[in-house]
VMD Tcl script that draws the C-alpha trace (Angstrom):
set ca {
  {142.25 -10.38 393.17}
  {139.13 -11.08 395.28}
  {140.93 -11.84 398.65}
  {144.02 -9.52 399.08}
  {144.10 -6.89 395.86}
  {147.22 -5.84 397.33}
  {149.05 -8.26 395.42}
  {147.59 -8.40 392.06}
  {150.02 -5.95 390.30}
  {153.15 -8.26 392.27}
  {151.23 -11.48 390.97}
  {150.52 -10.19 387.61}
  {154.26 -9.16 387.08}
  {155.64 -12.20 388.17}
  {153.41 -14.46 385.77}
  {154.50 -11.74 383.22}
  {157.98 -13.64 383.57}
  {157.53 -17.13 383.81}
  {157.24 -19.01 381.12}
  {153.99 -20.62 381.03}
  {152.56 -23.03 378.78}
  {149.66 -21.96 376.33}
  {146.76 -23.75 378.23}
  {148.25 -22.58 381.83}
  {148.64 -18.87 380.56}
  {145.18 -19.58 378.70}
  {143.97 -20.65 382.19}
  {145.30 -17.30 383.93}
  {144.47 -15.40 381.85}
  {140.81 -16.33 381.98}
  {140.90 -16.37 385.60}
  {141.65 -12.57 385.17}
  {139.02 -11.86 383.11}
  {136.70 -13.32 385.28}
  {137.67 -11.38 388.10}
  {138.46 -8.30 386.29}
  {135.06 -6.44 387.63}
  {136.63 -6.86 391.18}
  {140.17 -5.23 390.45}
  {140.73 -1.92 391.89}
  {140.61 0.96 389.72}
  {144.18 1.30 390.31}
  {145.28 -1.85 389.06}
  {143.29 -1.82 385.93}
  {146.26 -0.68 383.47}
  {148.64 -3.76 384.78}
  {145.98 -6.15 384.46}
  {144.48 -5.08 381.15}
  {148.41 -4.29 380.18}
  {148.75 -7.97 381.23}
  {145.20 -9.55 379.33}
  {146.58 -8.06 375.85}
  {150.05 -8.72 376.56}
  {149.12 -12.43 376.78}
  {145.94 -13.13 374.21}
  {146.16 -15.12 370.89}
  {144.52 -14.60 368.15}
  {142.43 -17.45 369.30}
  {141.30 -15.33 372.39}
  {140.95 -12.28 371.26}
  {137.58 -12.30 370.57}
  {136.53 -13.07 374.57}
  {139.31 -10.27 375.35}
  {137.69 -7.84 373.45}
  {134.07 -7.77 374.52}
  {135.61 -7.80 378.41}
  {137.97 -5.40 378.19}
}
mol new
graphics top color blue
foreach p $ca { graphics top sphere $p radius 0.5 }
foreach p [lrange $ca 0 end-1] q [lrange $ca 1 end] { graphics top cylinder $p $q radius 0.2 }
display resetview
């Protein structure tokens, strides 16, 4: 998201359709949030769509207060 924002909706979709394991989609996802201050504006819904899409119950806490 830092490097080329051109492909973070692309990326975001195709993770969207794998099927990860819970501590490698755990991983992603909090890769996202830590980057989610550098996402263009315009990207915002699919990665937020994505965040939510792909928290526990266990992680919704940390979703919350950075979303």
């Amino acid at each position: 998201m830092e490097e080329n924002c051109q492909l973070t909706v692309p990326i975001l979709d195709a993770l969207a359709n794998f099927t990860l394991t819970d501590d490698l989609l755990r991983d992603v996802r909090e890769t996202i949030i830590d980057r989610l201050e550098s996402a263009d504006i315009e990207d915002l819904p699919v990665v937020i769509k994505f965040i939510l899409q792909t928290a526990t119950g266990n992680d919704a806490e940390r979703v919350f207060i950075h979303v």
